[in-house]
C-alpha positions as CSV (number, residue, x, y, z in Angstrom):
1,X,192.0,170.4,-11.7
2,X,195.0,169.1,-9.8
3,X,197.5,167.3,-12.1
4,X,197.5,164.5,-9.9
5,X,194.2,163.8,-10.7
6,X,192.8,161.8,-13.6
7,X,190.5,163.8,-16.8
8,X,187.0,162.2,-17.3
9,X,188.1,160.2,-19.9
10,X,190.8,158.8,-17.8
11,X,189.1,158.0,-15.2
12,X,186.4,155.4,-16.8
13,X,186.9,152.0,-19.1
14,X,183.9,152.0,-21.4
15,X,184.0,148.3,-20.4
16,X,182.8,149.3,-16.6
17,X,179.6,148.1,-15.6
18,X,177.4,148.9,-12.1
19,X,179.1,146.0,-10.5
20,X,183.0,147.1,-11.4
21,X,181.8,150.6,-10.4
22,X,181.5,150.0,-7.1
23,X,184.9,149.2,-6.5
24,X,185.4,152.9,-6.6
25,X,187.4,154.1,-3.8
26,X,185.7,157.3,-3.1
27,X,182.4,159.1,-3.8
28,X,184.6,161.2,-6.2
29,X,186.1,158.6,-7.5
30,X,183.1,157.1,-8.6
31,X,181.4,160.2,-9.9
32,X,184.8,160.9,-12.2
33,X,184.1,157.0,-13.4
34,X,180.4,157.6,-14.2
35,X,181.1,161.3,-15.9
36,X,183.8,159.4,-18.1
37,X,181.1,156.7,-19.4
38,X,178.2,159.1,-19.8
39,X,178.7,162.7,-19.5
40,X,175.8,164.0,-21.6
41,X,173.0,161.8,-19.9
42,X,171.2,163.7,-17.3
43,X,171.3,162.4,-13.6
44,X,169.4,164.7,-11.4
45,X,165.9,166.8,-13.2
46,X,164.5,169.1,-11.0
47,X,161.4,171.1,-12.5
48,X,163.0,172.4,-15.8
49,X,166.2,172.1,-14.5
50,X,168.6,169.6,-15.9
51,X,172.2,168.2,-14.8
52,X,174.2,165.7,-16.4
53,X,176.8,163.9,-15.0
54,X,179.2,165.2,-16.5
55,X,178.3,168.9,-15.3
56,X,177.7,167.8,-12.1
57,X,181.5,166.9,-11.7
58,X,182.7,169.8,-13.7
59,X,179.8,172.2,-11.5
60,X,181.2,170.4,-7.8
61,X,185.0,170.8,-8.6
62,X,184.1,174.8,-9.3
63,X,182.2,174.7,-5.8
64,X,184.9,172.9,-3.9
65,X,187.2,175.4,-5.3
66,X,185.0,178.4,-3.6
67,X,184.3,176.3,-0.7
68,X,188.7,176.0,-0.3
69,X,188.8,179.4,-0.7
70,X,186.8,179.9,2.0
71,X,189.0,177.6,4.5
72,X,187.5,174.4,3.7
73,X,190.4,172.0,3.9
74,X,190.6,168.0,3.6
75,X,189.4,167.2,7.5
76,X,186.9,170.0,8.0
77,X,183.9,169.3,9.6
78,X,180.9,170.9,7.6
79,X,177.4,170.7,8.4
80,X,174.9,172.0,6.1
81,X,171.4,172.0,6.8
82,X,169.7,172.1,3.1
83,X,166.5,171.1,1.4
84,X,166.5,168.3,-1.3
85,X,167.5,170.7,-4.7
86,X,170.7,170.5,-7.5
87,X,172.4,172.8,-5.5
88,X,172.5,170.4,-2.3
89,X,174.0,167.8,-4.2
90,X,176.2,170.0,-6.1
91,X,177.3,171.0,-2.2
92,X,177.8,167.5,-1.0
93,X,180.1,166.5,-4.2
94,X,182.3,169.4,-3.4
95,X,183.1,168.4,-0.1
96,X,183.6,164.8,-1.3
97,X,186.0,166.1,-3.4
98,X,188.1,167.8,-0.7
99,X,187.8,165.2,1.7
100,X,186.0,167.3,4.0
101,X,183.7,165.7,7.0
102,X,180.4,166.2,6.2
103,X,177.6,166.7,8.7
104,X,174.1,166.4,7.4
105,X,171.2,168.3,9.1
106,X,167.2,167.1,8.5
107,X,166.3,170.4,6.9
108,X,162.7,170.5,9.4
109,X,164.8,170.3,12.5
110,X,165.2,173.0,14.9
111,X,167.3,174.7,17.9
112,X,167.5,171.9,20.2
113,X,168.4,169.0,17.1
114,X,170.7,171.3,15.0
115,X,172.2,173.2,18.2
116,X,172.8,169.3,19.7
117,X,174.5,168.8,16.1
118,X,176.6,171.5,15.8
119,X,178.0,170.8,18.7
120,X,178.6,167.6,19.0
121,X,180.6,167.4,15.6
122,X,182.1,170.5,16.6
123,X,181.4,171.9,12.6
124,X,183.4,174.7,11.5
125,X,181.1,176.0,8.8
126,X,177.1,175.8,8.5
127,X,175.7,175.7,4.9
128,X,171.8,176.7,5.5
129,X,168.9,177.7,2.4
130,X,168.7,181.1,4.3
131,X,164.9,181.9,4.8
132,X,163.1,178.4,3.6
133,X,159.5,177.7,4.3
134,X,158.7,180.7,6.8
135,X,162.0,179.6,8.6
136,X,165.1,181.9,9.1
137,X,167.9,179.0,9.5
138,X,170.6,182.1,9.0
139,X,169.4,183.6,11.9
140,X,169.0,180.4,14.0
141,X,172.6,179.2,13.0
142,X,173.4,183.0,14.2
143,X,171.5,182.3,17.1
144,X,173.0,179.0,17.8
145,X,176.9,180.2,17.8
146,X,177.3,178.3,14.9
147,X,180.6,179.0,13.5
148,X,181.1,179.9,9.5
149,X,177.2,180.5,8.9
150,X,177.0,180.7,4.6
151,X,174.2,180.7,2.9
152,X,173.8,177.9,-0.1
153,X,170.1,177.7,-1.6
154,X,170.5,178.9,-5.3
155,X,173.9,180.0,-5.2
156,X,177.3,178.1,-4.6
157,X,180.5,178.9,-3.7
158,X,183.0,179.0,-6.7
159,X,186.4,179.2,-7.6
160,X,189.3,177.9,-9.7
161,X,190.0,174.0,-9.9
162,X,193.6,174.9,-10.4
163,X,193.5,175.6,-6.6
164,X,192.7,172.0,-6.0
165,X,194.9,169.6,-3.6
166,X,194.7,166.1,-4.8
167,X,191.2,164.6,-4.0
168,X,190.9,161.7,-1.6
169,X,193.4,158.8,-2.1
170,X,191.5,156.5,0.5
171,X,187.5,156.3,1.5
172,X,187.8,154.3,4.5
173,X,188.3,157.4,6.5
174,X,185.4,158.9,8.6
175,X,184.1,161.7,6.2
176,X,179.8,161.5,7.3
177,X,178.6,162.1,10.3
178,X,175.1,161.1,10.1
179,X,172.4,161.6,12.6
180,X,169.7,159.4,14.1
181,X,166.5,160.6,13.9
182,X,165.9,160.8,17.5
183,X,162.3,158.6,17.7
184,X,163.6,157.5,21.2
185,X,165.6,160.4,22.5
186,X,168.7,162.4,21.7
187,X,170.1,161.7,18.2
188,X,173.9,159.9,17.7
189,X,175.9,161.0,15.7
190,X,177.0,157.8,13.2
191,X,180.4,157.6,11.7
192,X,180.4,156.8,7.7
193,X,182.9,156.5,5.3
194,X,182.4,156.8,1.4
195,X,183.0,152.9,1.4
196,X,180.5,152.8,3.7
197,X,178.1,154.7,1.7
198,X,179.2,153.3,-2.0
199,X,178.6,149.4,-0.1
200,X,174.9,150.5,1.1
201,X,173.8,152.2,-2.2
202,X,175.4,149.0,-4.2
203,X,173.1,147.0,-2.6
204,X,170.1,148.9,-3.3
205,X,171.3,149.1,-7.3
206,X,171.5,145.2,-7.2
207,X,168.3,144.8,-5.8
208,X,166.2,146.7,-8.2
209,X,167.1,145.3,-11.1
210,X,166.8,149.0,-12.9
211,X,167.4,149.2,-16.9
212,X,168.9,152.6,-18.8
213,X,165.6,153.7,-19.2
214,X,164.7,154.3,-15.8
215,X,163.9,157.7,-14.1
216,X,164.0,157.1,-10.1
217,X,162.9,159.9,-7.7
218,X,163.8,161.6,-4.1
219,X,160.8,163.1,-2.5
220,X,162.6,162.5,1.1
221,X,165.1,165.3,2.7
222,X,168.6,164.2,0.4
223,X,169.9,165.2,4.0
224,X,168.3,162.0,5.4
225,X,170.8,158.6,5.0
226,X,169.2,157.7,2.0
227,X,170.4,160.6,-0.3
228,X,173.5,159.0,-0.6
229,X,172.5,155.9,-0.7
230,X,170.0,156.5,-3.6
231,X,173.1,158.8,-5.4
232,X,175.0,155.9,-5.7
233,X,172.8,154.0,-6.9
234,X,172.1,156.9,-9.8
235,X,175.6,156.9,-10.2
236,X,176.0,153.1,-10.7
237,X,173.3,152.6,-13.2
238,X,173.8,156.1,-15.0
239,X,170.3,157.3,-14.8
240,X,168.5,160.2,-13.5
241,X,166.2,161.1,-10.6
242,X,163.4,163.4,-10.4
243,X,164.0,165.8,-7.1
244,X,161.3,167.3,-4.8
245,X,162.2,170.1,-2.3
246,X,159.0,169.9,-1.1
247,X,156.4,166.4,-1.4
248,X,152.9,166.3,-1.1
249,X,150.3,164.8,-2.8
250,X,148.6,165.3,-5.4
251,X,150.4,168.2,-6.1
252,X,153.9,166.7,-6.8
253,X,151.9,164.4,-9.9
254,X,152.7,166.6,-12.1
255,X,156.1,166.0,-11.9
256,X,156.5,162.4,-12.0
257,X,154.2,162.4,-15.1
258,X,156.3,164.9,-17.0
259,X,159.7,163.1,-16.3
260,X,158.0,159.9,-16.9
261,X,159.6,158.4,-13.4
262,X,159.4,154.3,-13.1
263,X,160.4,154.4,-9.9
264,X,159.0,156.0,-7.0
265,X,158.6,155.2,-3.3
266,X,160.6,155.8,0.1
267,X,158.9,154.2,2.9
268,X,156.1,152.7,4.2
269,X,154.3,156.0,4.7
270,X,155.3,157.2,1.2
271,X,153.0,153.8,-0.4
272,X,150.1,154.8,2.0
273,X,150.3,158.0,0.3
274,X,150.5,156.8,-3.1
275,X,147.6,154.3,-2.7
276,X,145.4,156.9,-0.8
277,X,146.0,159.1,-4.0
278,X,145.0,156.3,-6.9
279,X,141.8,155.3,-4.9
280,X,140.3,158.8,-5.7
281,X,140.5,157.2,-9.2
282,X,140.1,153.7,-9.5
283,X,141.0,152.1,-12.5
284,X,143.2,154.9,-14.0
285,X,146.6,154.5,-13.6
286,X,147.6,157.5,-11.3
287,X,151.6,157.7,-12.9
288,X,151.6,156.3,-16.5
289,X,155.3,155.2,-16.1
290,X,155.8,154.2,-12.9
291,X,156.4,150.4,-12.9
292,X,158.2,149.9,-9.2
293,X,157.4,151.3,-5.3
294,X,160.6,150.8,-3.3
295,X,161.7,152.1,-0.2
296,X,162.6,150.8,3.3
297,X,163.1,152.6,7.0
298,X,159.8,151.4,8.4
299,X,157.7,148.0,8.9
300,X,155.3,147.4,6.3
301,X,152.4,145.5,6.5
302,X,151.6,142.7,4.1
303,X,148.0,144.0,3.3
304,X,149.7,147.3,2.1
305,X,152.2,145.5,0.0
306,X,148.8,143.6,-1.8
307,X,147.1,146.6,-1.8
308,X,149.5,148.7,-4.0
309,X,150.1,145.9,-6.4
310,X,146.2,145.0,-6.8
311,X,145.3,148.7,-6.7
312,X,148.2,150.6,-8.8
313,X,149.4,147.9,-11.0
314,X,152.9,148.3,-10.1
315,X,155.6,146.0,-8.1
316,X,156.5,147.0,-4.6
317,X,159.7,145.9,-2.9
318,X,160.5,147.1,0.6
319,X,164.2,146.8,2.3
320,X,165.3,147.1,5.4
321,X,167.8,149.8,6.7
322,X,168.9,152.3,9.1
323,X,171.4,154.9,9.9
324,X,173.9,152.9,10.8
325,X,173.7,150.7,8.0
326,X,171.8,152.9,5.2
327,X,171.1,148.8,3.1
328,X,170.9,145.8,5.3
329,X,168.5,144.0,2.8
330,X,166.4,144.7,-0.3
331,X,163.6,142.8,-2.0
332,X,163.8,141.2,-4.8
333,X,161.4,142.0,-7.9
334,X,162.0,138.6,-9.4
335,X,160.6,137.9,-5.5
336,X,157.5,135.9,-5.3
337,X,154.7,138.0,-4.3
338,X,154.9,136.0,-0.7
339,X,158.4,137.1,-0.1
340,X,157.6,140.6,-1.0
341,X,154.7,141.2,1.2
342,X,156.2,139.3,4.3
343,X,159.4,139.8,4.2
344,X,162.5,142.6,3.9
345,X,164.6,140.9,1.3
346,X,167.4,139.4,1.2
347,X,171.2,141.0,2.1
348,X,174.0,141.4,-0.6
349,X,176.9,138.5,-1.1
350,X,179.1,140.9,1.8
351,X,176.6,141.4,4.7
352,X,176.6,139.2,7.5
353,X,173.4,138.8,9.3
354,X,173.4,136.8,12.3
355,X,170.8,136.0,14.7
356,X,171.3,136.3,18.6
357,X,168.7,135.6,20.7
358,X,166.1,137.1,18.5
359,X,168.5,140.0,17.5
360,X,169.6,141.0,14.3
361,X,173.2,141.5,13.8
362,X,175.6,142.6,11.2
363,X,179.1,143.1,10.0
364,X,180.0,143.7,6.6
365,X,181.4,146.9,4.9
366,X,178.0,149.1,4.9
367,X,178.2,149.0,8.6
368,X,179.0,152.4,9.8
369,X,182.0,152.7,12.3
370,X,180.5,153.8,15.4
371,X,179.6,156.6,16.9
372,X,180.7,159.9,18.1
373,X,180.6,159.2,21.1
374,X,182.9,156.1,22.0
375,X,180.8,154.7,25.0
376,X,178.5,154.4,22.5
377,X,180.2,153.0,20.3
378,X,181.3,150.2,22.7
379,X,178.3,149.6,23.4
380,X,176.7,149.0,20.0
381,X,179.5,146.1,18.9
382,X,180.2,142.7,20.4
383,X,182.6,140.9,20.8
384,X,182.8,139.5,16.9
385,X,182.4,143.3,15.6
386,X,178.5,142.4,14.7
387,X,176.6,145.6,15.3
388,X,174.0,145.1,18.1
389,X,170.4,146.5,15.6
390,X,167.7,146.0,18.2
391,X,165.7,144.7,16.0
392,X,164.2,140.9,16.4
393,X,164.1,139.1,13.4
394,X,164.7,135.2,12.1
395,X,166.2,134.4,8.5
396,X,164.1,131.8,6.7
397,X,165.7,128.6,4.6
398,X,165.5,131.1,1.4
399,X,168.1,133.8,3.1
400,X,164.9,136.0,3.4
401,X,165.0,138.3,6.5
402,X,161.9,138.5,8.5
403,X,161.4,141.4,11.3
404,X,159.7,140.1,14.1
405,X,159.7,144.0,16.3
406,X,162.3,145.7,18.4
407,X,163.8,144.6,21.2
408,X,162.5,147.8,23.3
409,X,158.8,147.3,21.6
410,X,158.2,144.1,23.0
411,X,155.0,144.5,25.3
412,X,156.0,141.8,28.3
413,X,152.3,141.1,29.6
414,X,152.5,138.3,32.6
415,X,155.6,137.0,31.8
416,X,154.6,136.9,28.1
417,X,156.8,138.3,25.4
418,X,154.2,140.2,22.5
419,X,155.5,141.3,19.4
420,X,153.8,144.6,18.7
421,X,154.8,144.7,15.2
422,X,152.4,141.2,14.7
423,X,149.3,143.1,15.7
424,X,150.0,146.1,13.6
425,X,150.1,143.9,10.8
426,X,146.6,142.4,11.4
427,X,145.7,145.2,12.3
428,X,146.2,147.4,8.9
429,X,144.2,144.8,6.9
430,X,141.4,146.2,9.1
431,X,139.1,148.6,6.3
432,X,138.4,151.4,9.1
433,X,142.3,151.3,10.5
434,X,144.4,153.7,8.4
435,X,148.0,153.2,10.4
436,X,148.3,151.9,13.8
437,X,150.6,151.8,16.5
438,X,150.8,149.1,19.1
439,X,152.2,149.8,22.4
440,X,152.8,148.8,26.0
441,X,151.4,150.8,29.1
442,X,152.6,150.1,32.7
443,X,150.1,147.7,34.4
444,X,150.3,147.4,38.3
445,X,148.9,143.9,37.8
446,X,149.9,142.4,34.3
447,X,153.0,144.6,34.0
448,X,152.2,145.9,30.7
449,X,148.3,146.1,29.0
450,X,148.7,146.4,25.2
451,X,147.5,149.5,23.7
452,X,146.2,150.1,20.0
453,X,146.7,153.9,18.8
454,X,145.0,154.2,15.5
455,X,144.4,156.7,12.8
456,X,141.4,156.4,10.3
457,X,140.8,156.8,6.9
458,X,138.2,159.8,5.8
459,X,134.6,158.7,6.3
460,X,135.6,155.5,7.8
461,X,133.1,154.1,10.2
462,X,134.3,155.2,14.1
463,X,136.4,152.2,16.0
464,X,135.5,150.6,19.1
465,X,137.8,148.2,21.1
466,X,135.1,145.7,20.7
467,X,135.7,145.8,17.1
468,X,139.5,145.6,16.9
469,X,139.4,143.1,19.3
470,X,136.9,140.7,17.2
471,X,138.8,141.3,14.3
472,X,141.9,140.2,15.7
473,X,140.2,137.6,16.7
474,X,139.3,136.3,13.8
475,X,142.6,136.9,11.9
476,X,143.6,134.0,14.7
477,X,145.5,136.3,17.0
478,X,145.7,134.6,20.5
479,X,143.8,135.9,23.4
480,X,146.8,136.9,25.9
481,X,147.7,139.7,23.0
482,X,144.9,141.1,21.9
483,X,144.9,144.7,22.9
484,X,143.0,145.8,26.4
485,X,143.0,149.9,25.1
486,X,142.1,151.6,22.1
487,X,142.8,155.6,21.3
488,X,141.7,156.9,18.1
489,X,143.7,159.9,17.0
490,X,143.9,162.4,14.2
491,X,147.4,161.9,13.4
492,X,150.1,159.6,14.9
493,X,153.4,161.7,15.7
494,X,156.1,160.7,13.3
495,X,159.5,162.4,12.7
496,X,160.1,164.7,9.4
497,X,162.1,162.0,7.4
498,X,161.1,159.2,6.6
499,X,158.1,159.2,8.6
500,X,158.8,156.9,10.9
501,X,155.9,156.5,14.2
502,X,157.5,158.5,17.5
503,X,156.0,155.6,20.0
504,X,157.8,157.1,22.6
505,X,155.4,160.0,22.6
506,X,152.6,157.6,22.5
507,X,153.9,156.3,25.8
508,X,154.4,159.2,27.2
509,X,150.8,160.5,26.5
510,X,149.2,157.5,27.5
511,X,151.6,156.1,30.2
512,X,150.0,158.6,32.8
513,X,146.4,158.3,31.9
514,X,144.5,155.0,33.2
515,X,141.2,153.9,31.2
């Protein structure tokens, strides 16, 4: 331990509550608080494995101690491409700690997304699991150039605190560099800081209203945005979270039942999931404990919302967020069930949300600062230092955001603006529609026809445009938007985080085809 730095007991007032907490200065900073309060509870519960708080900061100052031995030095880019385990976290803690830049890479991606990474935040080192699901990231880092390959799956780096500099004085510095998920084309990489990151996850520990006695849960890559977001939040409230390397249903079950986690969720995809799993068995609760769905990163339709709470006999609140700004908005579960199921919540006291011509905008201290690449980054501000979302959305007379679409996903049909995002809605209260996707196609007389691409439920009845199309109709949807193509698929594409719909591959499998 550096004698500049404060003990445990030092660094925590037992009078400190979530809100004081997130004052901290650094992600350190705020683990050393949290560790000083309550260093025997548990905070992350993986299979039998437990880690307390306390041992997690004890565990990440012997790893950033191996890691400086190593030539990791306050500054040092460090990308590490790692499933969602203790040891990941253990990982990203010790580079907090030594005020290294950390470069997070979605464990499922590949050459061309972690070769585009590596070198465009020219990293230093790469931390990979070694062989992990069939996949040899070793070799591919190898293969990639990547410089400073190590392997960090079940074993750490470790050395002597003693060896320590002083840990981060400051945490507006850049220390993340995050990437975007690519559902349009190349990823960015986004420019955090640990402010950045404690602001995000303290909105999402207001929101939920969580007691001591809850157990949350990661089943999305800890490498994804969220992972901090949902660590502070852990780290705020001082209680654990069940973690899944790998999530599928119904097999993960067995965990959340013997952890007794309250709160579960991720995004919209992750409900579908849960809902699909509890109508197999109607009427018995599927997870005994579980009291609250929560999650954000894609739209959500209101009939899924009423569906979950009718079905599963829990509450669902659904935020809205993105790379650049990991909380934007959260719901409220004190919401009514109106608010909930129509809209994305409301923002914390400190972000600005403003409305330009249909866009959503915001400034406040969970806005990332930009991007790697500066053109970029010019690009994305204006001239108040509101980050441009391309999302269209209105704020309603209660402070309630509402997502209307994005600005490139509006279908223009002669002359006519169409949110796609409206028919997807209408369209998932359908009983044969599972997901959809609603997208534009290039028209030589109309511009743009509207295009539904659905997936169906097993043994649903089979689809015809005839049927959407009177459905919509009599949901009130008018005529100049209903859709003028249907394709039924297996599977929509969708990227490996969050789950989000590519609709850019839509387009470009249906753009060339004429029906």
């Amino acid at each position: 331990m550096s004698p500049d730095e404060p003990s445990a007991k030092e660094g925590a007032s037992v009078n400190e509550t979530p809100h004081s907490l997130s004052s901290a200065r650094t992600l350190w900073d705020l683990l050393i608080r949290r560790a000083g309060l309550s260093p025997d509870l548990p905070v992350l519960l993986q299979g039998g494995r437990r880690l307390t708080f306390g041992a997690l900061r004890e565990r990440a100052e012997r790893v950033a101690a191996g890691l400086y031995g190593m030539g990791v030095r306050p500054g040092t880019v460090v990308a590490w491409q790692l499933p969602t385990r203790i040891e990941t976290v253990l990982l990203s803690f010790a580079l907090a700690r030594l005020g290294a830049v950390q470069s997070p890479v979605i464990p499922f991606y590949r050459d061309r997304e972690v070769g585009f990474a590596l070198r465009e935040s020219r990293a230093e080192f790469f931390a990979v699991p070694g062989v992990w699901r069939g996949h040899d990231h070793t070799e591919m880092g190898r293969r990639l150039g990547a410089k400073g390959v190590f392997e960090a799956y079940d074993r750490l780096p470790d050395g002597d605190p003693a060896v320590l500099p002083a840990p981060p004085a400051e945490g507006t510095s850049v220390r993340w560099i995050y990437w975007t998920s690519g559902t349009t084309s190349d990823p960015k990489g986004v420019l955090h800081s640990d402010r950045s990151l404690i602001a995000a996850g303290s909105c999402l520990a207001h929101a939920l209203r969580l007691t001591p006695s809850d157990v949350g849960s990661m089943a999305f890559p800890y490498a994804h945005i969220a992972g901090p977001d949902y660590t502070v939040m852990l780290l705020l409230h001082g209680i654990p979270a069940v973690l899944f390397e790998h999530f599928a249903l119904p097999g993960a079950l067995a965990e959340y039942r013997r952890h007794g986690v309250t709160v579960a969720g991720g995004s919209t995809a992750f409900y579908s999931m849960f809902l699909a799993e509890q109508r197999k068995r109607p009427g018995e609760k599927m997870i005994p404990s579980l009291r609250l769905l929560a999650g954000g990163g894609a739209p959500k339709p209101p009939e899924l919302y009423h569906a979950v709470v009718r079905e599963m006999d829990v509450q669902l609140t659904h935020g809205y967020g993105m790379t650049e700004v990991p909380m934007i908005t959260m719901g409220d579960p004190e919401d009514s069930a109106e608010h909930l199921a129509t809209t994305e919540g409301r923002p914390p006291r400190d972000m600005e949300i403003r409305i330009v011509d249909g866009e959503v905008r915001l400034r406040g201290e969970a806005v990332c600062q930009g991007y790697l690449d500066p053109a970029q980054s010019a690009a994305a501000f204006d001239a108040d230092g509101f980050l441009r979302t391309g999302d269209l959305g209105r704020l309603t007379d209660s402070g309630h955001l509402v997502l209307t679409g994005r600005l490139k996903d509006v279908i223009i049909r002669k002359g006519e603006n169409i949110s796609a995002r409206e028919i997807e809605d209408l369209l998932a209260a359908h009983p044969a529609v599972g997901d959809a996707a609603v997208i534009g196609l290039p028209d030589p007389e109309r511009g743009e026809l509207v295009c539904a691409v659905v997936e169906q439920p097993p043994g649903a009845p089979e689809l015809t445009l005839a049927g959407i199309v009177s459905h919509l109709r009599s949901a009130g949807l008018s005529v100049h938007k209903l859709p003028e193509r249907l394709e039924v698929v297996e599977a929509l594409p969708r990227n490996d985080t969050l789950r989000k719909v590519l609709k850019y591959r839509l387009r470009e499998r249906y753009s060339g085809t004429v029906k």
